[in-house]
gemmi code that builds the backbone of each chain (N, CA, C; Angstrom):
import gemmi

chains = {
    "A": [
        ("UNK", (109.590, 100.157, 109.208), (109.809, 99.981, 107.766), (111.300, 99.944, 107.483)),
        ("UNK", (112.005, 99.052, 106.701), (113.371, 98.667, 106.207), (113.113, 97.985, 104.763)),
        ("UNK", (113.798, 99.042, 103.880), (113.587, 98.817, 102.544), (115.247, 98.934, 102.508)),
        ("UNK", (116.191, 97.618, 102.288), (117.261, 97.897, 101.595), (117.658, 97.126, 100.580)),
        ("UNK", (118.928, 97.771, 99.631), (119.649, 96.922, 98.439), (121.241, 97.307, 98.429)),
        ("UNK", (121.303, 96.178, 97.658), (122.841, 96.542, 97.501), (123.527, 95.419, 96.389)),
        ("UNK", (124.210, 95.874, 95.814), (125.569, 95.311, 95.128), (126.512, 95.096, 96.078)),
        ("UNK", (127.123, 93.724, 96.408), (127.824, 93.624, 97.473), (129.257, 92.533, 96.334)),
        ("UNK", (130.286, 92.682, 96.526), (131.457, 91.655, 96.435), (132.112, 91.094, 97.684)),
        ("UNK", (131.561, 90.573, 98.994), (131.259, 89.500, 99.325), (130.084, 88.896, 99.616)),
        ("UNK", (130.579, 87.252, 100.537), (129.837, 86.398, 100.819), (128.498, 87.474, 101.641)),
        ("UNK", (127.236, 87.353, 100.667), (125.983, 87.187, 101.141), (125.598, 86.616, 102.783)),
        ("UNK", (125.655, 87.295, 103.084), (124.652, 86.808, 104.764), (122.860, 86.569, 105.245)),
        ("UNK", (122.502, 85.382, 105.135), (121.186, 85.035, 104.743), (120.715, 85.678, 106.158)),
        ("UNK", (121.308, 84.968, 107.159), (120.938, 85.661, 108.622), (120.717, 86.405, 108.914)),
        ("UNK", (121.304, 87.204, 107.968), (121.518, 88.889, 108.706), (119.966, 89.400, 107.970)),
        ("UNK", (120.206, 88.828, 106.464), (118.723, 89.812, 106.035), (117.495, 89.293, 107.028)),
        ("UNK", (117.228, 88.233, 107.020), (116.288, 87.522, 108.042), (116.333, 88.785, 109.200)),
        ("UNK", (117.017, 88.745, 110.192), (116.782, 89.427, 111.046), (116.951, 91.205, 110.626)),
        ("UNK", (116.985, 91.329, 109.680), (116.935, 92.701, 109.056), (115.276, 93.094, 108.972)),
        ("UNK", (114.799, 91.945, 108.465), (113.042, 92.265, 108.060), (112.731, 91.737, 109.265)),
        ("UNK", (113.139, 91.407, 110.477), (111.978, 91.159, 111.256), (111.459, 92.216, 112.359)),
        ("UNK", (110.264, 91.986, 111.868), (109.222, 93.034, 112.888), (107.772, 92.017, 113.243)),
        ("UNK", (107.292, 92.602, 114.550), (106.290, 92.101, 114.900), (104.892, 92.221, 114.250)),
        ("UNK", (104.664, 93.209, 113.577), (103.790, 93.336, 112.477), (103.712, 92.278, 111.066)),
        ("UNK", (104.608, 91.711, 110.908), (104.704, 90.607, 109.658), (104.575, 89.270, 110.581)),
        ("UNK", (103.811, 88.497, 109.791), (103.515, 87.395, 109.762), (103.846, 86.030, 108.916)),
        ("UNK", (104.639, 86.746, 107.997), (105.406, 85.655, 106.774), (106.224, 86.574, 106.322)),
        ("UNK", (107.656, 85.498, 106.491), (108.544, 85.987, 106.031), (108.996, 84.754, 104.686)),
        ("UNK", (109.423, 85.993, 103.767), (109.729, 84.702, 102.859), (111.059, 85.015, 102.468)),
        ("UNK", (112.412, 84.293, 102.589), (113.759, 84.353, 101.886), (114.049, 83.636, 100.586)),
        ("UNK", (114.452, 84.165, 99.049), (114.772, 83.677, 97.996), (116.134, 83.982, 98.014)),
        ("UNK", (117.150, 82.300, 97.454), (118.374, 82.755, 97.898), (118.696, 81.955, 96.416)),
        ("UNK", (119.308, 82.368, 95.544), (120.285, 82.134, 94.311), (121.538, 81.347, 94.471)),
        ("UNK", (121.850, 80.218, 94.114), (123.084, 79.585, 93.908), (123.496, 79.308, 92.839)),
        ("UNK", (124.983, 79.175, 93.418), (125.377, 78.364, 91.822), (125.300, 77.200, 92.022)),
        ("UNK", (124.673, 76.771, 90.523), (124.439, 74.957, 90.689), (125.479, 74.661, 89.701)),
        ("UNK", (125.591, 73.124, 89.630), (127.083, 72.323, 88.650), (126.589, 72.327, 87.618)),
        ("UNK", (125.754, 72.111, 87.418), (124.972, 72.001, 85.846), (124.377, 72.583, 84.960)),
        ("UNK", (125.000, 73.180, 83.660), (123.743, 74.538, 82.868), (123.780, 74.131, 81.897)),
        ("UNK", (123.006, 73.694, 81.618), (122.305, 73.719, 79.770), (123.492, 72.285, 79.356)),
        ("UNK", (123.641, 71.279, 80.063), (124.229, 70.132, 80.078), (125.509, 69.832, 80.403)),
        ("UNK", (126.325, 71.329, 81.130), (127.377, 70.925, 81.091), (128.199, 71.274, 82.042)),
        ("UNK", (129.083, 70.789, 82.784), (129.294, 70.717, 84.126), (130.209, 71.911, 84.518)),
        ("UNK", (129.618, 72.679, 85.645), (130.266, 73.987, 86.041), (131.652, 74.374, 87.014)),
        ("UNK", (132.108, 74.913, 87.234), (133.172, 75.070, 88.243), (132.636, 76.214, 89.088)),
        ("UNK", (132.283, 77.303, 88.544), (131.950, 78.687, 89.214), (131.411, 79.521, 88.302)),
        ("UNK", (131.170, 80.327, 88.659), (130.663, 82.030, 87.526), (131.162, 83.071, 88.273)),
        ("UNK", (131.785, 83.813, 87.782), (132.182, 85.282, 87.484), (130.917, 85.895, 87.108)),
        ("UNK", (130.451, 86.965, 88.364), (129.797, 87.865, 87.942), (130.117, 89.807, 87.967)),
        ("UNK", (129.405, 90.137, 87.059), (129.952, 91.419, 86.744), (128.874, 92.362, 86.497)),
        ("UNK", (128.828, 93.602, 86.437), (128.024, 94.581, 86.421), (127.972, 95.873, 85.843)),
        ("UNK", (127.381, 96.380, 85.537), (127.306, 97.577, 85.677), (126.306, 98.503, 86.518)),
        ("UNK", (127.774, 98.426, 87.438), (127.403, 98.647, 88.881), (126.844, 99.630, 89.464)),
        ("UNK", (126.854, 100.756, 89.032), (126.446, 102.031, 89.229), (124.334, 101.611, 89.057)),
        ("UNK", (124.289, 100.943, 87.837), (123.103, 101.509, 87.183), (122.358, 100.002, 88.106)),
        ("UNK", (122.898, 99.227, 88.175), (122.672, 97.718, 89.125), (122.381, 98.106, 90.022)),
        ("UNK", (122.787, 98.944, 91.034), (122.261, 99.635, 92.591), (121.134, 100.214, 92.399)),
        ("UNK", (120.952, 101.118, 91.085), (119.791, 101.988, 90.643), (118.471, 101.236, 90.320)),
        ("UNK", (118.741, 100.304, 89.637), (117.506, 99.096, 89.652), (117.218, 98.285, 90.455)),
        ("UNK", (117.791, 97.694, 91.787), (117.934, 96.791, 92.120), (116.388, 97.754, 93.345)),
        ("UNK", (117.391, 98.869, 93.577), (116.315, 99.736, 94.571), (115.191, 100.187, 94.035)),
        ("UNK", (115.641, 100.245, 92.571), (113.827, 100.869, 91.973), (113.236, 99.572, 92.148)),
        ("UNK", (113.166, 98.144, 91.619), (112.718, 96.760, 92.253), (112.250, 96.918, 93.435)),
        ("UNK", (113.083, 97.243, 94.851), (112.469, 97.579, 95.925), (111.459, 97.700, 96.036)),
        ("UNK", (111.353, 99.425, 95.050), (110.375, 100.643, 95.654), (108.983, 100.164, 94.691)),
        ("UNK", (109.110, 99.402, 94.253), (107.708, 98.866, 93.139), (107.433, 97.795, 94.078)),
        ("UNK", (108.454, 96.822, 94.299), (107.373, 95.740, 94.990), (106.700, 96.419, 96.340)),
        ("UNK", (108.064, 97.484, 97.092), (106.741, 97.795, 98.337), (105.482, 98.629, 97.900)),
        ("UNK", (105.326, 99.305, 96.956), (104.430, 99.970, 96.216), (103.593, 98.954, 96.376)),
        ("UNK", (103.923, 98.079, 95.419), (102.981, 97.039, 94.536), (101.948, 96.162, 95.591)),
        ("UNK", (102.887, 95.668, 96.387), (102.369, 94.344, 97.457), (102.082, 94.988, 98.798)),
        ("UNK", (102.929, 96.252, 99.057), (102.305, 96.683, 100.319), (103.359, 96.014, 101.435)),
        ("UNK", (104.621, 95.904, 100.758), (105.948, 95.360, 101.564), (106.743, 96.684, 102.342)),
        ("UNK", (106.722, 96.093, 103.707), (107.548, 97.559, 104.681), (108.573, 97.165, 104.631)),
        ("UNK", (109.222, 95.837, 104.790), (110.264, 95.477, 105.548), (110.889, 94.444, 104.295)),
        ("UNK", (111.885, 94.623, 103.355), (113.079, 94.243, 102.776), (114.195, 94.130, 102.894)),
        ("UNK", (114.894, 93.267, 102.215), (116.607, 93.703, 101.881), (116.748, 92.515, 101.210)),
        ("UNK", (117.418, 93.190, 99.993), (118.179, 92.267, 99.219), (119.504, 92.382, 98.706)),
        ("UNK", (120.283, 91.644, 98.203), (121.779, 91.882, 98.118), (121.712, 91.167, 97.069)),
        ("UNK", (122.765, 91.285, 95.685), (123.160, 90.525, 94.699), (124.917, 90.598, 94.747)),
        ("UNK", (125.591, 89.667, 94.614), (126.718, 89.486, 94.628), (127.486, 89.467, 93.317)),
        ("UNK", (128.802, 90.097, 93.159), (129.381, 90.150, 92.355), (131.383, 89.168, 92.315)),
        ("UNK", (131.547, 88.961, 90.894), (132.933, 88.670, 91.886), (132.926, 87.091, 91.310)),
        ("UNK", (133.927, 86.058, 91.301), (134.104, 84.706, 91.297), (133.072, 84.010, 92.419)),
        ("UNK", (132.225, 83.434, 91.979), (131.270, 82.617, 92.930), (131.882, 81.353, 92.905)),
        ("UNK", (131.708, 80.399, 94.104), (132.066, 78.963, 94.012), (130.597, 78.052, 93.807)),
        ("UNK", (130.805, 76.831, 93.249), (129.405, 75.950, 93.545), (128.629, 76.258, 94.965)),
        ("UNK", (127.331, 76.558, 94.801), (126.744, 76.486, 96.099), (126.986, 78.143, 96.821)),
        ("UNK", (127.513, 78.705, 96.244), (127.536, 79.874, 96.943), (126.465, 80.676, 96.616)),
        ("UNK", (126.216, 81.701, 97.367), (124.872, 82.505, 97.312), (124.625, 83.882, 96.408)),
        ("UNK", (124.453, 83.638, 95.488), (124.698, 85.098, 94.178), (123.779, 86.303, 94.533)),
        ("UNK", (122.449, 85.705, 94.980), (121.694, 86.671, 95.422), (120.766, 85.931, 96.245)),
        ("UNK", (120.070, 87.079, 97.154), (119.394, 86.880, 98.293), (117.986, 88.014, 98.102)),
        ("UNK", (117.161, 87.787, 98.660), (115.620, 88.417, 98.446), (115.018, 87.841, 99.788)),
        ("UNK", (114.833, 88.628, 101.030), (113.688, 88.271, 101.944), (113.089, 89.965, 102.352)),
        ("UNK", (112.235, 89.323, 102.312), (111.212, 90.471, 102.519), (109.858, 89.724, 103.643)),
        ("UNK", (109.357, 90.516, 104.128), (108.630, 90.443, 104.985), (107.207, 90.886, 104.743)),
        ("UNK", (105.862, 90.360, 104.947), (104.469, 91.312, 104.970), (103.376, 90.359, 106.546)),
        ("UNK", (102.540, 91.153, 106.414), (100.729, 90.425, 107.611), (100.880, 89.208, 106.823)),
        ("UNK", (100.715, 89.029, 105.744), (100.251, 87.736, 105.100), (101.178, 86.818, 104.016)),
        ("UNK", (101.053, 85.478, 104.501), (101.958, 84.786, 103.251), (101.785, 85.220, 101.789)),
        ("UNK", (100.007, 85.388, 101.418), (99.972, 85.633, 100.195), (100.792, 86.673, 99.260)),
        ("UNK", (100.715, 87.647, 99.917), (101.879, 89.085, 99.173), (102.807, 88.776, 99.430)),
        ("UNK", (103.566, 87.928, 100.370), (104.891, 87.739, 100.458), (105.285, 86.916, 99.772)),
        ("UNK", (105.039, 85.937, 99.258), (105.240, 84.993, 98.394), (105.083, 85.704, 96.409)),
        ("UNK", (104.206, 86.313, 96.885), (103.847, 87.176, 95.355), (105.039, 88.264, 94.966)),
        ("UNK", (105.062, 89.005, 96.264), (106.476, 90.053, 95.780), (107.746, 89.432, 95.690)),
        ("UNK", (107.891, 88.775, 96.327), (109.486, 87.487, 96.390), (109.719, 87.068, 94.801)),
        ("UNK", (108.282, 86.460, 94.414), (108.327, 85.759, 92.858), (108.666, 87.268, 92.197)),
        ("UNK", (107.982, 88.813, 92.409), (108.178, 90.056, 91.366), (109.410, 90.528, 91.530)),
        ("UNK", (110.169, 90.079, 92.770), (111.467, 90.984, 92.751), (112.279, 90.196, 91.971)),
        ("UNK", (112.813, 88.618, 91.460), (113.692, 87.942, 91.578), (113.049, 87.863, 89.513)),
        ("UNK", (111.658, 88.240, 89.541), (111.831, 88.331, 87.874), (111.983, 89.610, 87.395)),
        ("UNK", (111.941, 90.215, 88.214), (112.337, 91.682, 87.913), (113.914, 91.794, 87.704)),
        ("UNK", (114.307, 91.200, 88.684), (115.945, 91.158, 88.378), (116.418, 90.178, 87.419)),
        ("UNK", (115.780, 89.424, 87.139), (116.557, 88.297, 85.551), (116.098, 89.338, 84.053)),
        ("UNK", (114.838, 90.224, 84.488), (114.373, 90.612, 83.506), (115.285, 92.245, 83.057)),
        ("UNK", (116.087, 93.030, 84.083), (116.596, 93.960, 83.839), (117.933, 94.533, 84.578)),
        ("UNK", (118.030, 93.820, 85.461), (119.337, 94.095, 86.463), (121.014, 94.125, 85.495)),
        ("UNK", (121.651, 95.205, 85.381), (122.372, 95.128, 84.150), (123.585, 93.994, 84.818)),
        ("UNK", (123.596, 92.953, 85.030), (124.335, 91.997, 85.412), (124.649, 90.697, 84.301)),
        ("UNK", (125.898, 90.246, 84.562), (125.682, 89.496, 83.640), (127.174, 88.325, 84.434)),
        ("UNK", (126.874, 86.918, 83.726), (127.957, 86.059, 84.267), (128.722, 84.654, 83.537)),
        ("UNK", (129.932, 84.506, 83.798), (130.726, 84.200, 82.715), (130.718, 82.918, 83.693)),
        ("UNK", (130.111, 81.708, 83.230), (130.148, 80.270, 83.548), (131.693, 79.800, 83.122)),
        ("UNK", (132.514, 79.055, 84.003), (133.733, 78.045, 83.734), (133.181, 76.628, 83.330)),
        ("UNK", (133.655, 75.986, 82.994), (133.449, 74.322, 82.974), (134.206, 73.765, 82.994)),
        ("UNK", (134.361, 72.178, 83.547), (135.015, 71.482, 84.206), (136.350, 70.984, 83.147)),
        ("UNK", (136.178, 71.376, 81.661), (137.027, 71.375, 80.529), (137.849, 72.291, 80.249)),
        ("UNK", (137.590, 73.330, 81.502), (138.469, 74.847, 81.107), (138.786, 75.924, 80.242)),
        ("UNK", (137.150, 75.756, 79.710), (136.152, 76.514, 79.199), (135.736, 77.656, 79.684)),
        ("UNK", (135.378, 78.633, 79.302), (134.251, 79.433, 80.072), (133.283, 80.190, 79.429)),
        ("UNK", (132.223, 80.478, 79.588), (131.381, 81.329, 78.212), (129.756, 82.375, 79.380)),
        ("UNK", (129.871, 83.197, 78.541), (128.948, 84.394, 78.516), (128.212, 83.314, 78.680)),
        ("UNK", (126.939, 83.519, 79.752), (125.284, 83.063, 79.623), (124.218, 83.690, 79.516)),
        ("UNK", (123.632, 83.574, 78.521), (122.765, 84.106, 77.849), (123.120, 84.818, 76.485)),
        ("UNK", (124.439, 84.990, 76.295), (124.686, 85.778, 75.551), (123.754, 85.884, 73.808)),
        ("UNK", (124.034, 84.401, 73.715), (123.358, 83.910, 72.545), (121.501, 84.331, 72.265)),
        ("UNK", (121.561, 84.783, 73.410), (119.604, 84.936, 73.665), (119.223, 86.142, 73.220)),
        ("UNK", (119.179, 86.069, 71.396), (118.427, 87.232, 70.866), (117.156, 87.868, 71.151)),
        ("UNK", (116.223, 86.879, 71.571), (114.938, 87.437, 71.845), (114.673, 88.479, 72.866)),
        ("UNK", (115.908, 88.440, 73.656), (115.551, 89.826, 74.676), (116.390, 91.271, 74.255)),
        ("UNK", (117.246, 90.934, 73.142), (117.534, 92.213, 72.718), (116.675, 92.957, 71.781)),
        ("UNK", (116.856, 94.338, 72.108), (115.740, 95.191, 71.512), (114.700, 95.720, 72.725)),
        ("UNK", (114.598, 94.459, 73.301), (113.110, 95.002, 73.832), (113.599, 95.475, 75.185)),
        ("UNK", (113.669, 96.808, 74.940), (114.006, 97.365, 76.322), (113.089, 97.665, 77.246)),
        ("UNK", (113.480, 97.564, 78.624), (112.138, 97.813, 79.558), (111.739, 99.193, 79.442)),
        ("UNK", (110.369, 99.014, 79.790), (109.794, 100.552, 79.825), (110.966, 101.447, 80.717)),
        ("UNK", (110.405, 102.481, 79.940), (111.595, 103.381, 80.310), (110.692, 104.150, 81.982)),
        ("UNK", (111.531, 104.895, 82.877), (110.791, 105.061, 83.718), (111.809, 106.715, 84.119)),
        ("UNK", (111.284, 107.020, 84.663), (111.429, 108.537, 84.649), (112.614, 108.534, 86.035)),
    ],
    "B": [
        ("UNK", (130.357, 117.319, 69.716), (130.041, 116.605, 70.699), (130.391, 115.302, 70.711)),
        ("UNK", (130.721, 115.261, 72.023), (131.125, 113.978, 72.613), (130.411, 113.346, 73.901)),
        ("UNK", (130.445, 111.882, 73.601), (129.849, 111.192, 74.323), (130.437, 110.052, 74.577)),
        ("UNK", (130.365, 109.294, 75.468), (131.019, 107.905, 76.563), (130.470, 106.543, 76.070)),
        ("UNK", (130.484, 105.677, 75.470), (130.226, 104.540, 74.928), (130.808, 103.628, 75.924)),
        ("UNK", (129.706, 102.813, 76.819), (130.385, 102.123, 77.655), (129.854, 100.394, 77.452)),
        ("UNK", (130.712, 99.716, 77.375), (130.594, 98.239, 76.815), (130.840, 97.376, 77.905)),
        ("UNK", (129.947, 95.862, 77.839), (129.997, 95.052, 79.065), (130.088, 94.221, 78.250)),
        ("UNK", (130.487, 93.364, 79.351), (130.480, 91.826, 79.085), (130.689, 90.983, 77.714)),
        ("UNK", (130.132, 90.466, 77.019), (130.177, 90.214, 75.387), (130.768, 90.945, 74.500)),
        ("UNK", (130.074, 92.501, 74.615), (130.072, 93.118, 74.184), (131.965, 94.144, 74.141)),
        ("UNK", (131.882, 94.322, 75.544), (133.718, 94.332, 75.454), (134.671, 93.382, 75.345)),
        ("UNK", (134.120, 92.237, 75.086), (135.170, 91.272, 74.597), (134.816, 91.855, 73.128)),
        ("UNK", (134.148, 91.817, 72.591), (133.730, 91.940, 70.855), (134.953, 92.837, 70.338)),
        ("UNK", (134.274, 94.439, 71.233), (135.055, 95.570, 70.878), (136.549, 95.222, 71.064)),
        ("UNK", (136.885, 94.676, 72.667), (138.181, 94.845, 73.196), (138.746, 95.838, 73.811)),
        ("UNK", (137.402, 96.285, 74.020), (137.437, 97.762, 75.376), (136.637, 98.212, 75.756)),
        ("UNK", (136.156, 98.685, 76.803), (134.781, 98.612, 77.603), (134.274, 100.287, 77.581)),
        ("UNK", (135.015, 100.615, 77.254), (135.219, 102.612, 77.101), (135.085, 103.357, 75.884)),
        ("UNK", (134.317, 103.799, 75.134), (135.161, 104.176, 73.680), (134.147, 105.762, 73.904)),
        ("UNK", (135.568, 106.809, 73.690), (134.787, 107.922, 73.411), (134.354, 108.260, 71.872)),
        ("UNK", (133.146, 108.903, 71.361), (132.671, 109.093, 70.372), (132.219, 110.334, 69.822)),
        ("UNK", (132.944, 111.405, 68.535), (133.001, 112.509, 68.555), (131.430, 112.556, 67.786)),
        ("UNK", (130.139, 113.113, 67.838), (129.429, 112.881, 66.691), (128.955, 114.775, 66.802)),
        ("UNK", (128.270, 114.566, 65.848), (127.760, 115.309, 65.067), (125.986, 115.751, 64.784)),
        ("UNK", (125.835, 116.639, 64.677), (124.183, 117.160, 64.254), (123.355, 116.628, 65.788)),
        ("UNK", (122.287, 116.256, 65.013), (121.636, 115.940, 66.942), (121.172, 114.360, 67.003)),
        ("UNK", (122.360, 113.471, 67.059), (122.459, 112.088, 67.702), (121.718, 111.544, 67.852)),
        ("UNK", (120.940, 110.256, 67.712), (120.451, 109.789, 68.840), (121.144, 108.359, 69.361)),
        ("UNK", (120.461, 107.556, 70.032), (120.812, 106.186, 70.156), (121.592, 105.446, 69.171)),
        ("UNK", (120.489, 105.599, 68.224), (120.742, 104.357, 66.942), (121.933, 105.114, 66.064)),
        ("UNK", (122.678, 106.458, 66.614), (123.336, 106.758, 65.557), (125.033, 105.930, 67.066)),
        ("UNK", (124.909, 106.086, 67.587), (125.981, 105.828, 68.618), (125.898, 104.148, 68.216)),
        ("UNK", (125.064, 103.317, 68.408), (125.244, 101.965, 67.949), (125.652, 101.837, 66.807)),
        ("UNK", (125.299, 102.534, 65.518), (126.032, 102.363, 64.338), (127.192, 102.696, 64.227)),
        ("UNK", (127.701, 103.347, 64.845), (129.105, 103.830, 65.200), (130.161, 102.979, 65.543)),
        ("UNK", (129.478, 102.222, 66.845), (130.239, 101.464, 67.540), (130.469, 99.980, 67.028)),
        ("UNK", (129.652, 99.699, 65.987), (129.009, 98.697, 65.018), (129.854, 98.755, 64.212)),
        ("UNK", (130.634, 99.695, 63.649), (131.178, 100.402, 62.729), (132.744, 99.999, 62.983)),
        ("UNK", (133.048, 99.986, 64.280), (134.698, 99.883, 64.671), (135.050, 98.036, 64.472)),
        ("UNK", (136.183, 98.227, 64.303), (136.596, 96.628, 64.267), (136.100, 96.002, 65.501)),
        ("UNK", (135.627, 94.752, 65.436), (134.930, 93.807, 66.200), (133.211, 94.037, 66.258)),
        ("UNK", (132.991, 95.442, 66.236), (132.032, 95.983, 66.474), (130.480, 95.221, 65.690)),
        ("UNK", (130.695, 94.468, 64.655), (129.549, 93.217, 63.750), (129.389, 92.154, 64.580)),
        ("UNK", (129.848, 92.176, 65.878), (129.140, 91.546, 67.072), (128.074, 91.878, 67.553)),
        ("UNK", (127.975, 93.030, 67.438), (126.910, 93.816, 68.163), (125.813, 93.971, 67.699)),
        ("UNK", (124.608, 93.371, 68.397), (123.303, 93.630, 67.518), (122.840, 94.675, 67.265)),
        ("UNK", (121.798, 94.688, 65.894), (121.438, 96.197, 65.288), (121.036, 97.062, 66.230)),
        ("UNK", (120.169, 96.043, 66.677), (119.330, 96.950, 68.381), (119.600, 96.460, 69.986)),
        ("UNK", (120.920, 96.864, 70.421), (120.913, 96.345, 71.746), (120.078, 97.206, 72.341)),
        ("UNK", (120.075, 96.353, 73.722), (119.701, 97.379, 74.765), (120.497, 98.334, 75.479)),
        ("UNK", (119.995, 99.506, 75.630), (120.742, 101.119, 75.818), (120.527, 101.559, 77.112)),
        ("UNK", (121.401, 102.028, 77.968), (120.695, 102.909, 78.781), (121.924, 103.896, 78.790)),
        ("UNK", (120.783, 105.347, 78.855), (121.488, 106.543, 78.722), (122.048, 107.603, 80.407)),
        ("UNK", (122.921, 107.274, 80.519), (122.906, 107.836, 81.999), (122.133, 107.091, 83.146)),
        ("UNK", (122.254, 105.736, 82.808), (121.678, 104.731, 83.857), (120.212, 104.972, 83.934)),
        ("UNK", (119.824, 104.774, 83.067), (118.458, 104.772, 82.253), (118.500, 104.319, 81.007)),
        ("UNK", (117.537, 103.447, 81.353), (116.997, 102.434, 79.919), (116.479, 103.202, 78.668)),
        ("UNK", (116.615, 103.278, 77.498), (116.630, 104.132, 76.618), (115.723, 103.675, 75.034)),
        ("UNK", (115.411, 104.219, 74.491), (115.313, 103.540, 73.096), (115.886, 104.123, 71.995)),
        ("UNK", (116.199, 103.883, 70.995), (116.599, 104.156, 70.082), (116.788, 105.635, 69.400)),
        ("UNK", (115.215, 105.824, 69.539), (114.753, 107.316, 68.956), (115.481, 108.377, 69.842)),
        ("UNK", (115.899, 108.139, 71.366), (115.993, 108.977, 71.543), (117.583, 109.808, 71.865)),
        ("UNK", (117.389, 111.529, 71.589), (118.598, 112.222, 71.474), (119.569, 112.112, 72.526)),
        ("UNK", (120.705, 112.110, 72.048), (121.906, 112.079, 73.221), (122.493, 113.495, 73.314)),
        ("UNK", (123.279, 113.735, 74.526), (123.670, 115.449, 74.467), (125.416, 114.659, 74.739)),
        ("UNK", (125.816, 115.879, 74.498), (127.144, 116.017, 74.567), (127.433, 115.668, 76.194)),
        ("UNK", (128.215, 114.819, 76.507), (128.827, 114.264, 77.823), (128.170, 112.828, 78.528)),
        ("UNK", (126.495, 112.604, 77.576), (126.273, 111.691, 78.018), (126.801, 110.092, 77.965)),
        ("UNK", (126.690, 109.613, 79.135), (127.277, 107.640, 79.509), (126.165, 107.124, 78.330)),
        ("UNK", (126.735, 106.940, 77.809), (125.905, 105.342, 76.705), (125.712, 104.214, 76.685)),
        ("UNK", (125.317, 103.487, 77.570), (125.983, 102.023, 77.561), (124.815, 101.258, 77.327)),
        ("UNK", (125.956, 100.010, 76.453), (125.431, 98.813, 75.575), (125.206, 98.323, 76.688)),
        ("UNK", (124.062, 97.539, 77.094), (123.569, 96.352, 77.545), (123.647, 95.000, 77.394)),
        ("UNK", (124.351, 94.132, 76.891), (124.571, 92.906, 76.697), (122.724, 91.938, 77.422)),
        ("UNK", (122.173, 90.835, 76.782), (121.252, 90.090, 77.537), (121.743, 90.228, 79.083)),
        ("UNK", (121.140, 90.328, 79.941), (121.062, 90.624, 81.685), (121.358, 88.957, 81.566)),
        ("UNK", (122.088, 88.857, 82.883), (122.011, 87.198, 83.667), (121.908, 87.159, 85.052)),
        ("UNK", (121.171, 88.174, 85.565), (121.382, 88.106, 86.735), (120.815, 87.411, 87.876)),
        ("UNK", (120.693, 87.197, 89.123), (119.728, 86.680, 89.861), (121.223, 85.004, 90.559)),
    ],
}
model = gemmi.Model(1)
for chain_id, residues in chains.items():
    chain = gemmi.Chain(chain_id)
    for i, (resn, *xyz) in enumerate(residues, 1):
        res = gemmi.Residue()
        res.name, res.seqid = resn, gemmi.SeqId(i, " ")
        for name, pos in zip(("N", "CA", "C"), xyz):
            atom = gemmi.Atom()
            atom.name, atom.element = name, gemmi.Element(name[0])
            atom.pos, atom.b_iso = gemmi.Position(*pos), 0.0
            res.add_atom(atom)
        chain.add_residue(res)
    model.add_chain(chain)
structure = gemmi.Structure()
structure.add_model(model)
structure.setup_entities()
């Protein structure tokens, strides 16, 4: 069993988690890997600056962990989210986890990666190719207020 | 009593400082620390009800703060 997380400010290593979850007991491994793409909401990117609050970001990222192996019956994890100036194409976050069967592995992969858009206190400041830059999401009232269940 | 008002992203650009200590009074809760901070110049950025977490815990409104506790505004998450 290998359940890890982390807030990391560097380059993400896809390899390494891969061979982090592997054990002979799993049968599907599944890796979800985050980039930055050129294009958001129509308009052409340079990079994102991401930032945190980092303390409480480590604290969720592992409670995420400890629910999906709860949840799906996952031994073998690790995920990393990156902080810091990202370039196009670089890797912001990473999610592989390991189970016996594709089905839960594919199911907890999809719960960890909405678990983290849905509460991970992270947040990232898009550039554009005009030398611009702006908060994303910021404008998105509908998720303020509704705080996640609170958990002990 | 005092408590730690800690601001991210949006939200310390609004204020223009990511730190603000806050002297209050009687028995606090959430929604009295957001009106507060609501209260300082820039601070009508800030929605009525952000999201809170109290000592790195997600919080709601109703509930009491003690003297020394981290407060922090939540800005919308972007993470992933």
């Amino acid at each position: 069993m290998s359940i890890r997380t982390a807030i990391v400010r560097r380059a993400i290593d896809s390899a390494a988690l891969l061979a982090e979850v592997a054990s002979v007991s799993n049968g599907a491994t599944v890796a979800f890997l985050g980039t930055v793409r050129e294009v958001n909401d129509g308009r052409a990117v340079t990079g994102i600056e991401y930032s945190a609050y980092g303390e409480m970001a480590e604290r969720e990222l592992a409670a995420i962990a400890r629910e999906c192996a709860a949840t799906f019956g996952i031994a073998d994890l690790a995920a990393e989210h990156r902080l810091g100036a990202l370039a196009l194409g670089e890797t912001s976050i990473a999610i592989v986890l390991a189970h016996p069967h594709r089905a839960q592995a594919y199911e907890a992969s999809r719960f960890v990666i909405e678990e983290v858009k849905r509460r991970l206190p992270i947040w990232k400041r898009e550039g554009y190719v005009d030398g611009t830059s702006d908060w994303v999401n910021a404008g998105d009232v509908a998720q303020q207020g509704a705080a996640p269940e609170h958990r002990p | 009593m005092t408590v730690t008002a800690l601001l991210f992203a949006s939200y310390a650009e609004a204020l223009g400082s990511d730190r603000v200590e806050l002297a209050l009074s009687g028995q606090p809760t959430v929604r009295d620390v957001v009106d507060r901070l609501r209260a300082l110049p820039g601070g009508g950025a800030l929605p009525e009800s952000p999201l809170v977490a109290v000592n790195l815990t997600y919080a709601g409104a109703d509930q009491r703060v003690e003297s020394g506790d981290e407060v922090a505004l939540i800005p919308p998450v972007a993470g992933g």
